[in-house]
ROMI-56777 format. One record per residue: x, y, z of N, C-alpha, C in turn. Coordinates in steps of 0.02 Angstrom, whole numbers, padded with zeros to 5 digits, always signed. Example, Ala and Ser with C-alpha at 12.3 -4.5 7.8 and 13.67 -1.06 7.14 Angstrom:
<tifis>
+00660-00284+00390+00615-00225+00390+00660-00165+00390
+00642-00112+00354+00684-00053+00357+00645+00002+00394
</tifis>
This chain:
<tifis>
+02079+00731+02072+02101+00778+02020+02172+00802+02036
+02226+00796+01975+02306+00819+01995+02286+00913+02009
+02341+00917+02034+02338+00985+02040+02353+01026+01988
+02387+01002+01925+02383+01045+01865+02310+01053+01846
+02262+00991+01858+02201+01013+01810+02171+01053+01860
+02158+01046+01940+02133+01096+01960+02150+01160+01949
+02234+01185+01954+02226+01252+01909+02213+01260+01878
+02221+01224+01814+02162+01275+01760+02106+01265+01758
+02078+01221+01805+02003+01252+01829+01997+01327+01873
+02041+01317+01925+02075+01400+01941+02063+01461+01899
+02105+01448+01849+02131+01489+01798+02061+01512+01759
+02001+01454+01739+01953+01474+01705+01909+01507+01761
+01898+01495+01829+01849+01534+01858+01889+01596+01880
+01955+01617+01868+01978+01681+01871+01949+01721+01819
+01960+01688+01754+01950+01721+01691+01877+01743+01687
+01815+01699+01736+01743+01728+01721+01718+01772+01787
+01779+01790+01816+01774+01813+01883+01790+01876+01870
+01871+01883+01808+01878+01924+01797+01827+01989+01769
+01807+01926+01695+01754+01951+01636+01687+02019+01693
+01665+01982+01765+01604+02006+01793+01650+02084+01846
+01714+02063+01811+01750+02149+01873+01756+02195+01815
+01756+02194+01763+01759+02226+01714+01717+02291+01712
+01665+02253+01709+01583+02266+01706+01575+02305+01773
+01599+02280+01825+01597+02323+01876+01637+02383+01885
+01708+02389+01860+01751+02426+01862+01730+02479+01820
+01703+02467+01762+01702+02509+01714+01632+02550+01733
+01595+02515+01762+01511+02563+01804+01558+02622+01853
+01612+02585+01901+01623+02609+01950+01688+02678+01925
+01693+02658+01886+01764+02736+01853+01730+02804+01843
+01650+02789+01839+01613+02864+01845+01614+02905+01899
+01628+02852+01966+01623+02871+02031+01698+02901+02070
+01732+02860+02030+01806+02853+02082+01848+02900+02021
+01896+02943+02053+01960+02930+01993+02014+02891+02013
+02020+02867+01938+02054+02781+01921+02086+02790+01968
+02176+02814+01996+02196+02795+02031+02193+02781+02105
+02137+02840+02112+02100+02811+02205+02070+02771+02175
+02026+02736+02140+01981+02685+02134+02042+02613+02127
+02089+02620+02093+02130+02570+02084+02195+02548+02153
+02189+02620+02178+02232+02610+02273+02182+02565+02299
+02119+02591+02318+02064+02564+02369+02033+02512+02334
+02058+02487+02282+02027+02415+02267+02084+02372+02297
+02142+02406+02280+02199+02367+02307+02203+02350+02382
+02176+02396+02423+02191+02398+02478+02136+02341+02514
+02067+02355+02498+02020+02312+02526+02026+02243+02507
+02047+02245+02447+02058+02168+02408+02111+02125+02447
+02182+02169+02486+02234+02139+02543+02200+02109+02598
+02146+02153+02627+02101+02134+02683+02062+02089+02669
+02032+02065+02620+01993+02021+02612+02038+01944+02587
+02089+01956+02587+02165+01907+02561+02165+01884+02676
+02198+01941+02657+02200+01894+02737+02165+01886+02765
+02090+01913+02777+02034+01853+02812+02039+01803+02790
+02056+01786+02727+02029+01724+02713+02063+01680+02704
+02156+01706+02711+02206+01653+02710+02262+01650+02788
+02221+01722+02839+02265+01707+02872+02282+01662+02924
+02230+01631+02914+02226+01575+02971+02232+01509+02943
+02269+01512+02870+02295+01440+02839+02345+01410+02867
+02390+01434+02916+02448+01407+02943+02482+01413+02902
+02488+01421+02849+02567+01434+02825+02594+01486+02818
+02573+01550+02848+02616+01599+02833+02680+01602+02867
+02750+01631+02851+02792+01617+02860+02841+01689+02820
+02880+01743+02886+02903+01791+02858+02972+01772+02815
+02964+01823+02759+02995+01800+02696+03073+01809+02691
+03130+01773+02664+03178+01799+02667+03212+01847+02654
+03271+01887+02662+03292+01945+02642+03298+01945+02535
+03302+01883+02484+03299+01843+02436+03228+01832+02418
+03171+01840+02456+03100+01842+02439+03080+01890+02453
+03104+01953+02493+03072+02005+02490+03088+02049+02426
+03162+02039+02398+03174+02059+02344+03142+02048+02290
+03139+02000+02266+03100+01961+02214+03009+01982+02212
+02996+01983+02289+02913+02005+02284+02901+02097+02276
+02981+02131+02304+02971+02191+02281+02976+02199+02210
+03032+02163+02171+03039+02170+02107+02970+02149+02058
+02932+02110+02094+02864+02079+02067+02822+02133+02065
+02812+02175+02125+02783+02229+02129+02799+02291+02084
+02846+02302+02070+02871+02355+02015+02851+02352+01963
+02857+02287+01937+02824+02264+01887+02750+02273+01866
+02722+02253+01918+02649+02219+01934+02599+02285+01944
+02629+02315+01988+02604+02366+02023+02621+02434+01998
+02710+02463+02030+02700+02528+02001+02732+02554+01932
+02719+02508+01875+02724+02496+01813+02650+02501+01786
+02646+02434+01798+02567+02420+01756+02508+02466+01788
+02479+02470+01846+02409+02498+01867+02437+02588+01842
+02478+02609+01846+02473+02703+01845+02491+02713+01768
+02507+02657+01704+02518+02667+01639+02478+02665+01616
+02426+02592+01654+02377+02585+01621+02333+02630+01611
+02297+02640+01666+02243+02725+01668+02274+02782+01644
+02349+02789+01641+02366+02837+01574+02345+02843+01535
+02377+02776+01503+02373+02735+01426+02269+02717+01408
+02245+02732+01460+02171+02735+01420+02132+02829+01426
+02185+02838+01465+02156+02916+01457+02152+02950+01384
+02223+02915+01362+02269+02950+01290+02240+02886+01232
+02225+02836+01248+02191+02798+01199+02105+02765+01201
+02102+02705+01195+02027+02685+01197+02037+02591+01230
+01955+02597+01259+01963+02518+01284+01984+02464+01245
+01955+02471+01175+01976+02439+01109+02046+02435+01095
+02080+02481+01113+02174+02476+01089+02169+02445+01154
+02182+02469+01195+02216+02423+01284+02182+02354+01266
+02132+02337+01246+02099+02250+01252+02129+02212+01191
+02163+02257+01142+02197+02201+01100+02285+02224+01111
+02298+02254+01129+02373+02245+01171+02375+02226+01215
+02315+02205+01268+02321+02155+01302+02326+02072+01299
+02294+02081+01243+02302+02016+01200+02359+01991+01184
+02380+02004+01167+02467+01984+01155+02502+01965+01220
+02475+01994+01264+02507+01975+01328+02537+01887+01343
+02482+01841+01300+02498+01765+01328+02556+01749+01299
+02553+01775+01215+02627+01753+01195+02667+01788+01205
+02687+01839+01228+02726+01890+01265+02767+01851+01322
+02714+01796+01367+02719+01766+01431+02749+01704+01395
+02738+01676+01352+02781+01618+01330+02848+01622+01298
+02875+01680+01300+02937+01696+01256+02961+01714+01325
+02957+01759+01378+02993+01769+01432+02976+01688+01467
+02938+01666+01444+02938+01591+01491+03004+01550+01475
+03008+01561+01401+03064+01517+01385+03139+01558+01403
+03143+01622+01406+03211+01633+01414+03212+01647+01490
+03163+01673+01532+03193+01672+01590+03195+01587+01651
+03135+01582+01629+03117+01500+01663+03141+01435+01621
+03180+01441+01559+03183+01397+01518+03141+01335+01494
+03084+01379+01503+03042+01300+01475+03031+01295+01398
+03034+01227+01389+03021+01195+01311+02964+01265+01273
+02972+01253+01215+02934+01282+01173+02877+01239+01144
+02826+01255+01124+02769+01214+01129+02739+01248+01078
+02714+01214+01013+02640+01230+00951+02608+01263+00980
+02569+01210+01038+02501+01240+01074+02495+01306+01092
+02569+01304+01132+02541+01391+01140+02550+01427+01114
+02593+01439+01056+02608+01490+01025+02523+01493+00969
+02509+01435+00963+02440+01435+00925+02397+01478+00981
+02393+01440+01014+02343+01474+01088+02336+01551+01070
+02397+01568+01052+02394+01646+01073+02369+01678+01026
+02413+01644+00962+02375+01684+00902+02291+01686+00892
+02280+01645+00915+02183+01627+00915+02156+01665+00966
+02196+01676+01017+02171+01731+01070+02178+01794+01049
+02219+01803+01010+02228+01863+00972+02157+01900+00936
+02169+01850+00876+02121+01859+00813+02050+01858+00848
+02043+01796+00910+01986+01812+00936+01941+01874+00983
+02006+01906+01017+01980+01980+01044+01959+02021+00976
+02018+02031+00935+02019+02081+00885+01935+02074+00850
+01902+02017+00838+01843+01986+00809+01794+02020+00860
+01779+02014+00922+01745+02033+00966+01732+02122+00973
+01796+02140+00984+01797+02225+00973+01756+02246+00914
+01799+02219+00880+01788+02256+00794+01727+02231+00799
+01694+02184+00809+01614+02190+00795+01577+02225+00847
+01612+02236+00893+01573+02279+00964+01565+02349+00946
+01589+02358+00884+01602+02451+00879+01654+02477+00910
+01706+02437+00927+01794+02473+00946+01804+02505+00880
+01863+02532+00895+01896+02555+00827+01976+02567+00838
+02002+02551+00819+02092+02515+00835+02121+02614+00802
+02152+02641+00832+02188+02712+00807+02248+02691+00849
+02317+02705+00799+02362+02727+00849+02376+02796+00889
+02411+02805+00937+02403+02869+00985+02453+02833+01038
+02480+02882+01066+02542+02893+01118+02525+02866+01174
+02455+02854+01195+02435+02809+01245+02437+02730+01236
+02443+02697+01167+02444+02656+01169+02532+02615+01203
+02568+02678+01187+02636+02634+01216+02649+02639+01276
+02594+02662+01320+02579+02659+01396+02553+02604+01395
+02522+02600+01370+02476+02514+01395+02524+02455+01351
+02568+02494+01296+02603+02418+01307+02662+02405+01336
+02687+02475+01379+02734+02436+01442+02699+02437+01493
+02648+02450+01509+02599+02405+01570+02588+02346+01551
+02553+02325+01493+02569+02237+01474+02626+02197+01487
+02677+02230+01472+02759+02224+01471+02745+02214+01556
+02745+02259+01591+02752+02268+01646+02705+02210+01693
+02649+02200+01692+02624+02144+01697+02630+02074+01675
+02646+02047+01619+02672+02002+01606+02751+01974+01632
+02803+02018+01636+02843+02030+01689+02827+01993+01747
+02782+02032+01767+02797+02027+01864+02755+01939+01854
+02734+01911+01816+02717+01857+01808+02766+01794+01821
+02836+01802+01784+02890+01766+01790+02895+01757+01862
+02897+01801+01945+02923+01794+01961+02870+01740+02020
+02830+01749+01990+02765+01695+02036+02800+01625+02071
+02807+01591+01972+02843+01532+02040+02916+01509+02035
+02928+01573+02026+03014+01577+02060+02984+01557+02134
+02976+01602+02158+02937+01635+02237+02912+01555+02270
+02876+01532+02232+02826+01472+02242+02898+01403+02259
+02932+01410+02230+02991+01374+02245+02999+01365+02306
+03002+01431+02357+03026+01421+02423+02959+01455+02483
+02901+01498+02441+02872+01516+02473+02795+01481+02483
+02759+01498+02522+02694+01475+02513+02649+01512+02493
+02600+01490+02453+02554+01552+02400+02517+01594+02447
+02506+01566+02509+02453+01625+02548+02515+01671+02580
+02575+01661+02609+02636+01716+02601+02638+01779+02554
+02633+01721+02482+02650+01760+02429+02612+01793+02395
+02541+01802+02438+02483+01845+02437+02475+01897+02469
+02501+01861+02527+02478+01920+02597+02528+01989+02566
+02579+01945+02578+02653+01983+02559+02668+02031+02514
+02648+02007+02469+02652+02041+02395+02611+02080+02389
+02537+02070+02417+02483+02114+02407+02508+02194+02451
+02544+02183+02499+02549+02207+02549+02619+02284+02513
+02665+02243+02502+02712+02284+02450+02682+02305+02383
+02624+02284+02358+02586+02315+02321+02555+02401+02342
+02520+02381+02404+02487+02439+02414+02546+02507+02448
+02591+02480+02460+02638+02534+02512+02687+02549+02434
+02680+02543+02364+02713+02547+02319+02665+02591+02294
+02597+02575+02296+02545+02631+02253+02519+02704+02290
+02531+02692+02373+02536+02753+02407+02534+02797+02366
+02610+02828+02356+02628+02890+02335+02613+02906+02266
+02593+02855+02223+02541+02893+02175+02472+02906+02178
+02419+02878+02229+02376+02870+02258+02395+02958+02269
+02439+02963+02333+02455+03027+02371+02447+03096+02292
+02479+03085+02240+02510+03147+02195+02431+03139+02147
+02388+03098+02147+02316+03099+02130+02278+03150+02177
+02293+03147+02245+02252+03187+02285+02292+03279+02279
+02358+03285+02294+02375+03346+02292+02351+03395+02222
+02346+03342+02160+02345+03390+02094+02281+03387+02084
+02210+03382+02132+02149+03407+02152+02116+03360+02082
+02163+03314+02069+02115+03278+02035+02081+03212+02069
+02072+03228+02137+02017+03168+02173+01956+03163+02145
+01927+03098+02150+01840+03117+02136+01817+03022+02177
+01798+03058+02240+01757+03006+02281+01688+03000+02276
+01662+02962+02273+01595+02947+02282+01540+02946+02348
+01502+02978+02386+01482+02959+02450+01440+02916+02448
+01407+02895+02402+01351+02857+02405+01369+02761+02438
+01322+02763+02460+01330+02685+02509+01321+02623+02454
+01281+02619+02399+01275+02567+02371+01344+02578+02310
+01367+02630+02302+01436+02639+02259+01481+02597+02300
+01476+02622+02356+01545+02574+02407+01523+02521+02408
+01462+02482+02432+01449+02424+02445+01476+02376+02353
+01482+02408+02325+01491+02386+02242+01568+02399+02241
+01597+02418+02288+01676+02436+02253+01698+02359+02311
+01649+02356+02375+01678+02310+02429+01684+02245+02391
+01612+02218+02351+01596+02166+02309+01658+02173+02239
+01675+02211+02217+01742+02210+02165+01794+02179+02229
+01797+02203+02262+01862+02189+02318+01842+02114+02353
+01803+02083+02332+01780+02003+02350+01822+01962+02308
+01784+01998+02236+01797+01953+02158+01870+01963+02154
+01904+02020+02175+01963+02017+02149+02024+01987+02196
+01992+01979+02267+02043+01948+02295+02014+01856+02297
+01948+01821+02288+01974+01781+02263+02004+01746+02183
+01981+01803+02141+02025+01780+02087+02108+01766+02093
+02139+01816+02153+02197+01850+02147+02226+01774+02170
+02192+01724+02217+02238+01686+02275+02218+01629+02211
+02160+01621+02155+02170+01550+02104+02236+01602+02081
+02226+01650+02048+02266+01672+01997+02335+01641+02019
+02367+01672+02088+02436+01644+02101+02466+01585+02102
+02386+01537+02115+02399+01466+02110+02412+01437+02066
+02355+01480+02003+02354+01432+01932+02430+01453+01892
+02461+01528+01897+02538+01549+01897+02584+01485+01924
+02575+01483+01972+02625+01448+02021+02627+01381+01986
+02593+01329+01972+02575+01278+01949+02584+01272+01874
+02551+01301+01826+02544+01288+01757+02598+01336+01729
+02608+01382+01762+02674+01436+01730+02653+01485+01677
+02686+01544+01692+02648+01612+01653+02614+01619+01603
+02647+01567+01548+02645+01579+01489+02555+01528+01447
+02548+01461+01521+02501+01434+01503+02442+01483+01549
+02451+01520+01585+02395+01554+01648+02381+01609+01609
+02435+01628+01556+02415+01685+01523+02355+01689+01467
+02366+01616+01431+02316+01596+01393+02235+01627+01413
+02231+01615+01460+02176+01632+01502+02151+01731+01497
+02181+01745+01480+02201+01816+01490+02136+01843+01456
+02122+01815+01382+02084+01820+01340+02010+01807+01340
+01987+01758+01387+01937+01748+01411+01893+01793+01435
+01894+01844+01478+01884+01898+01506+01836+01937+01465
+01837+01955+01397+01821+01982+01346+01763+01958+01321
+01748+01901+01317+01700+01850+01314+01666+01850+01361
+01667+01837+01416+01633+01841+01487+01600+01893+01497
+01648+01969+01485+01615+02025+01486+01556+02027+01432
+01571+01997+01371+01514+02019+01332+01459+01980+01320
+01466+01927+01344+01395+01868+01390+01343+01934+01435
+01403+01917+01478+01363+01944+01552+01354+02005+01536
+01372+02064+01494+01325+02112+01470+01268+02109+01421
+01259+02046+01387+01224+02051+01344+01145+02031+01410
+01154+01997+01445+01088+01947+01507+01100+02012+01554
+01166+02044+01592+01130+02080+01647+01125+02151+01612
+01140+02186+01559+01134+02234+01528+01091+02255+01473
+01083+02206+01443+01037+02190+01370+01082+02223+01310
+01146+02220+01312+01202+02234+01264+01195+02191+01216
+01185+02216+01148+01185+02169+01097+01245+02111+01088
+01238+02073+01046+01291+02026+01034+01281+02022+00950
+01322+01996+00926+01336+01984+00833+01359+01945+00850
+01337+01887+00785+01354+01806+00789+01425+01804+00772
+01467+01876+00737+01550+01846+00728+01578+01862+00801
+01551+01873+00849+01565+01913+00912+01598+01833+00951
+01544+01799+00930+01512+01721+00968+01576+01689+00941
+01581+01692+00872+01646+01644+00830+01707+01659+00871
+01732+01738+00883+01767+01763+00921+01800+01733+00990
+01729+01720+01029+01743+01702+01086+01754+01620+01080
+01732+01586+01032+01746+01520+01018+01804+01505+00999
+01829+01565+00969+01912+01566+00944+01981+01550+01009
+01941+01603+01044+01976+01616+01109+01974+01559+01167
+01903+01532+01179+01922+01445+01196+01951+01386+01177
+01958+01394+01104+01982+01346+01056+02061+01334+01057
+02083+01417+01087+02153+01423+01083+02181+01399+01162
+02127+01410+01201+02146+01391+01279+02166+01319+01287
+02108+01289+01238+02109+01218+01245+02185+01191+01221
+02187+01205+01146+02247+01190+01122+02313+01220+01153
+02321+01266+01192+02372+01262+01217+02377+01218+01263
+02345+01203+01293+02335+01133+01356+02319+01049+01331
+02307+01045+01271+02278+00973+01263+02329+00926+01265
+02406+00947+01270+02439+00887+01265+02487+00853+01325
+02478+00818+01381+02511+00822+01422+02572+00817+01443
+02600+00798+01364+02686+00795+01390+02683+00863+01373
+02674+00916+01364+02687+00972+01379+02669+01027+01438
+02663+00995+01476+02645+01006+01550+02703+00992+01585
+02719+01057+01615+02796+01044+01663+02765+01081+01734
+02787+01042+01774+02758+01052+01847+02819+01107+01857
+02780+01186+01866+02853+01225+01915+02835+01226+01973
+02779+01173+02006+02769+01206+02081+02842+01131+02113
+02889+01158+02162+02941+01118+02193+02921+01109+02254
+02886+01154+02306+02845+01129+02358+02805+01197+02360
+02777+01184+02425+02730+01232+02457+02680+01247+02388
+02649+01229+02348+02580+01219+02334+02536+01200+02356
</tifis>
């Protein structure tokens, strides 16, 4: 198997890896407040990155040119997107953040083309729109309800802000190696979310959980999310933002499977069309192979 198709085999067991943290995250926000829950996912999720990559041999400390680029990734990634986001759903609803997240893939193919210059492509710009129409189908039959509100333009420069720090994957991948650009990045992640972590605890809005099977459930989020995190960088690194983003949409679907079997959450058959929309568009952004441009140059 080339290594493009294994990433987006990557890319799809991120997306149902994602769909099952959802479900967990969203049990676990009763327990934690978001931003300690979103530090200490970060933090355990680093630890569980380097058990499991640090003994790959390739790590290798980064240049004064890659530390920049993985801090600038982090700004983006980190203290942009995670402290807007839990704004931006305080002041709005899961339903607005899950379809401005949506937009995110073609968001990722328009900065694909002007900062990485790659070709422009049907597929994906179709891709996206079908990932679109297909969340919006899923909500709206889930009982969302779309309002505008001042939180929503938090969550769409956290999208902004996330889709961003996406570009700079395989810049990075150019000269770095992905378990580096894990360890590394994860690492300037968490020493970036500190001090909002820190201004969560002073303004007495903490809320920890003591209970042992809450933690043992935040450790298991911190499994799923650090190995999604090491396909995620791969299937980035390899297929490039704008096709890894495609994927983005999946999640939504997954979540509302796996709540309907481990929850007994109803489902509606336009729910189903929805999520068929949203594969349909994955596919077609990928089905044609001259539109496949390799950005990994080494160290993949």
């Amino acid at each position: 198997m080339s290594a493009h198709k294994s990433a987006l085999f990557g890319l799809l067991g991120v997306a149902v890896l994602w769909g099952f943290s959802y479900i967990i995250s969203s049990y676990l926000i009763t327990y934690f407040s978001p931003t300690f829950l979103s530090f200490t996912r970060m933090g355990l999720t680093w630890f569980v990155v380097l058990a499991l990559l640090y003994r790959s041999g390739s790590l290798s400390r980064p240049t004064k040119k890659e530390w920049l680029l993985l801090l600038a990734s982090s700004v983006f990634g980190t203290l942009i997107q995670q402290p807007l986001y839990f704004k931006g759903l305080q002041l709005s609803s899961a339903a607005n953040a899950s379809l401005i997240y949506a937009v995110a893939p073609l968001v990722a193919v328009f900065m694909e083309r002007l900062f990485l210059k790659t070709p422009w492509t049907g597929g994906k710009l179709i891709g996206g729109i079908l990932g679109v129409i297909g969340v919006t189908i899923i909500i709206s039959f889930g009982g969302g309800k779309f309002s505008l509100s001042s939180g929503d333009v938090y969550l769409l420069i956290a999208m902004l802000g996330m889709t961003i720090s996406m570009i700079f994957t395989p810049i990075l991948a150019r000269t770095m190696s992905l378990t580096s650009i894990n360890i590394f990045g994860g690492g300037v992640g968490i020493v970036m979310m500190a001090p909002v972590a820190t201004i969560d605890v002073l303004n007495g809005s903490l809320l920890v959980s003591s209970s042992i099977v809450i933690w043992l459930m935040l450790l298991l989020l911190a499994f799923i999310t650090a190995t999604s995190n090491i396909w995620w960088t791969r299937g980035v690194a390899i297929t490039g933002p704008g096709t890894a983003a495609m994927f983005m949409n999946i999640p939504p679907f997954i979540s509302l499977v796996a709540g309907h079997y481990l929850l007994g959450d109803a489902i509606h058959g336009a729910q189903l069309i929805g999520g068929l929309l949203i594969l349909f568009g994955v596919y077609v952004s990928n089905r044609n192979k001259e539109q496949i441009r390799d950005f990994s140059s080494s160290n993949i």
